[in-house]
N, C-alpha and C positions, 0 to 999 in steps of 0.2 A: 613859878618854875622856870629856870633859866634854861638857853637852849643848853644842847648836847647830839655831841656827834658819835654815833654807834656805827661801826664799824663790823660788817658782817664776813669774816674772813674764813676764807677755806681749806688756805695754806695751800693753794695755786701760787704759781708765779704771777699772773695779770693780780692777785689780792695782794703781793708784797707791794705792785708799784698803785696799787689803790690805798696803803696804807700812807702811800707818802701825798698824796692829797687832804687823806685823814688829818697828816700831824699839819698842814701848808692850814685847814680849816681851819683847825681846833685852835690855830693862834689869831683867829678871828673872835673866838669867842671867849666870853669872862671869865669861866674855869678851867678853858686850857689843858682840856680833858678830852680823852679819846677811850670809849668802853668798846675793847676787842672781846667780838663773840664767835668762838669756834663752838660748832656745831659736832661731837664725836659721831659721824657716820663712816668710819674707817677707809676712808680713801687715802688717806696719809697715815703713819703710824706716829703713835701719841711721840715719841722722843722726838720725831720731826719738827711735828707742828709745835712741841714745846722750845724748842731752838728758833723758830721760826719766831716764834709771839716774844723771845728773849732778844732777839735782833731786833725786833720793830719796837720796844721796849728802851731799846738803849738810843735808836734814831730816835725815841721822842725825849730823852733824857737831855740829847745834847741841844733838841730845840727848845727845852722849856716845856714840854707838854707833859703831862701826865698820864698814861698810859694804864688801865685796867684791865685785866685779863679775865672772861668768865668763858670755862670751857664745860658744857654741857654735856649730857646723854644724850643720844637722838631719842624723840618724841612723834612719834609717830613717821614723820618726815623733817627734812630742815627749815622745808617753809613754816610748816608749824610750829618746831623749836623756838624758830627764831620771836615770830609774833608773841610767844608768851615770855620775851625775856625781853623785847623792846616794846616799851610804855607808848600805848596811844597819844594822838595830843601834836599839836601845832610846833614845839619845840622840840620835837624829838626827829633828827636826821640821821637816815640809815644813809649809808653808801656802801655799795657792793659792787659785783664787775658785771664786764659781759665773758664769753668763752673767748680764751686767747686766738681760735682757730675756728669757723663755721663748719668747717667736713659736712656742708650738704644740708646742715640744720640750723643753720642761723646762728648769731651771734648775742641774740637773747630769747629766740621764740623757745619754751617748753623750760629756761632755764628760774631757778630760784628767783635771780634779780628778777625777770618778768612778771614773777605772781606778787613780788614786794611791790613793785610799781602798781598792780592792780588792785592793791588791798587796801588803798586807801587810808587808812589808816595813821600813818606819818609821811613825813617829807623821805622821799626818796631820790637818789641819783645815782644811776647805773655808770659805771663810767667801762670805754673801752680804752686802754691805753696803744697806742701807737709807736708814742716815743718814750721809754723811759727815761732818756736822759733829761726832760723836763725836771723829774725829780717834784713832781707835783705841784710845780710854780709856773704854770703858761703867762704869757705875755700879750700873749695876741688872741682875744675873745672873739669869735663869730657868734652874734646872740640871732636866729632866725626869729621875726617872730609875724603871727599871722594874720594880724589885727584884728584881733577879738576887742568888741566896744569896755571889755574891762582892762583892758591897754597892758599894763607891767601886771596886776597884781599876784598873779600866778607864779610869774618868774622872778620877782622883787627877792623872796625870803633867796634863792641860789644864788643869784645876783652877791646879794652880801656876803658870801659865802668868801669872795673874791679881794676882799678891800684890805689887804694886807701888806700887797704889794702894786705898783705904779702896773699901770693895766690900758693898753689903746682897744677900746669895747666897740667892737663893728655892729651895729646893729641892723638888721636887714629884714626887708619886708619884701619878700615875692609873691609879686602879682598874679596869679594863675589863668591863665588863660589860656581856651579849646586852642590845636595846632591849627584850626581853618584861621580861626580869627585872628592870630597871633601873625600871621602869613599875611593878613589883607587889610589889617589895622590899619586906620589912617593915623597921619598924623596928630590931627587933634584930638581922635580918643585916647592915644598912647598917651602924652602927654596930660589930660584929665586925668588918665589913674597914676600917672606916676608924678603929679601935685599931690592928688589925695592920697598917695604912700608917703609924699617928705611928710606934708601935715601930720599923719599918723606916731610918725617917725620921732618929729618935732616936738609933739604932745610927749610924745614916753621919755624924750631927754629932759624934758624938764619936769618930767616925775622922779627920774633918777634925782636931779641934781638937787631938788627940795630934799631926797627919802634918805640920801647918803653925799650929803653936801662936803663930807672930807676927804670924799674917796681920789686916792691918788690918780686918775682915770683920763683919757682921752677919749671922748665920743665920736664915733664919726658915721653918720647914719648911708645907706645905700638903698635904691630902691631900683627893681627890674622886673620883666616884664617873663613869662618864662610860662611856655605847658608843660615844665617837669617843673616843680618845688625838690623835689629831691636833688636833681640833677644839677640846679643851680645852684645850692646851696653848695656844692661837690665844688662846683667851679670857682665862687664866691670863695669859697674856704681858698684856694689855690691861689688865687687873685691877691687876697691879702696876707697869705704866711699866713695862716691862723695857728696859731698851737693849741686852739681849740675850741671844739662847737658844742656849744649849749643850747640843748634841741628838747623843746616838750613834749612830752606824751600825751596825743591830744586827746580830748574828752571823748570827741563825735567818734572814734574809732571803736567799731562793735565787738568784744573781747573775742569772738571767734579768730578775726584778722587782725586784733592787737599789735602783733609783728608778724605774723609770719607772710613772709612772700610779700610786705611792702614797704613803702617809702623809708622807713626808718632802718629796715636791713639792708635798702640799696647804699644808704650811707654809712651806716656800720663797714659795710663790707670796702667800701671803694674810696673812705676816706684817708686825705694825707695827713691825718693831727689825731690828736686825742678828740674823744668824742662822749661828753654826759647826757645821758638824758633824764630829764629829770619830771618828777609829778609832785605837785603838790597835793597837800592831806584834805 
């Protein structure tokens, strides 16, 4: 089974500029297909969101994509809708949004994308958009990542996601450490963990460059020292232009605090670029 990218759309404004990621994907992959799944729970009226899915129709027309349209009844819920219309399985990529606006509840805690990312089930990637005028082509990758001993493998299949276009891929590893120690580090342990971060760093560029050896890509790894990983990652992004951060949903986080009230909304909320988060199945 070849991949495929599903598109969970709402007929929001943050899902039209999520669809242009959709078609920026799909011309990474063999059949150059995009299956748009609106969910009928009447938050938009059907002649809307059929103009809406006719627009993003004709944008994939002019890239070469393919564009299929399945518009459902609600089923219970739309999380539910959705799961019985996207096929489980390692090659199956949902992308969906976060809320264009938090008003006090977060930017994904309680919404759809949240329970997609939870479920396990297929590759997911929430995206918040910032800037539409990307037009769903960033240039500038912030990949954080938190050195887990299985290095890329998690974030490898999103990674490809990307090989379309010429890409300078920042990758970054922050080191976390208490505010006491970080205050009173000496020199030479500073320097041992921020070797053992190039090394780490070192390792995963040349997993890249074996796993996607044609990718038009500039690598350039960063390692720092920091008791907020949120906060740095906020600065990091600033430091380099990023037009955007590719941030995982990490495993150790216990589904009560999933999002809500940490590190992933503090970035959601305070970031200057677009922002995916993405879990692997």
């Amino acid at each position: 089974m070849e991949r495929q990218i599903y598109l969970a759309y709402d007929g929001s404004i943050n899902a039209d500029w999520v669809s242009r990621y959709a078609i920026r994907i799909a011309a990474t992959f063999h059949n150059r297909r995009i299956i748009l799944i609106h969910i009928l729970d009447h938050s938009a009226s059907r002649r809307r969101i059929d103009e809406k899915i006719a627009a993003i129709a004709r944008e994939c027309e002019v890239h070469g994509i393919e564009c299929r349209s399945v518009i459902h009844d609600l089923d219970r819920d739309v999380f539910s809708s959705l799961l019985r219309l996207i096929p489980a399985g390692d090659n199956s990529y949902c992308l969906c949004g976060a809320r264009i606006a938090s008003r006090g509840r977060g930017f994904l805690a309680g919404t759809v994308s949240e329970r997609l990312l939870r479920s396990r089930l297929f590759n997911v990637m929430a995206i918040r958009v910032v800037n539409p005028g990307l037009m769903g082509c960033p240039r500038t990758l912030l990949f954080p990542l938190a050195g887990h001993p299985r290095r890329f493998d998690a974030a490898m299949p999103f990674l490809r996601l990307f090989t379309s276009t010429p890409i300078t891929l920042h990758l970054l590893r922050v080191i976390v450490v208490n505010p006491i120690q970080l205050r009173y580090i000496s020199a030479e342990i500073a320097r041992k963990k921020i070797a053992a971060g190039r090394e780490y760093l070192h390792r995963v560029m040349r997993e890249i460059e074996e796993e996607i050896a044609d990718a038009p890509w500039h690598l350039d790894p960063h390692v720092v020292l920091s008791d907020n990983w949120a906060e740095e990652i906020l600065v990091q992004a600033g430091k380099v232009r990023a037009s955007m951060i590719l941030l995982g949903a990490t495993e150790r986080s216990q589904p009560s605090r999933f999002f809500s009230s940490n590190r992933l909304e503090q970035i959601l909320r305070n970031t200057p670029c677009d922002v995916g988060i993405y879990r692997k199945r």
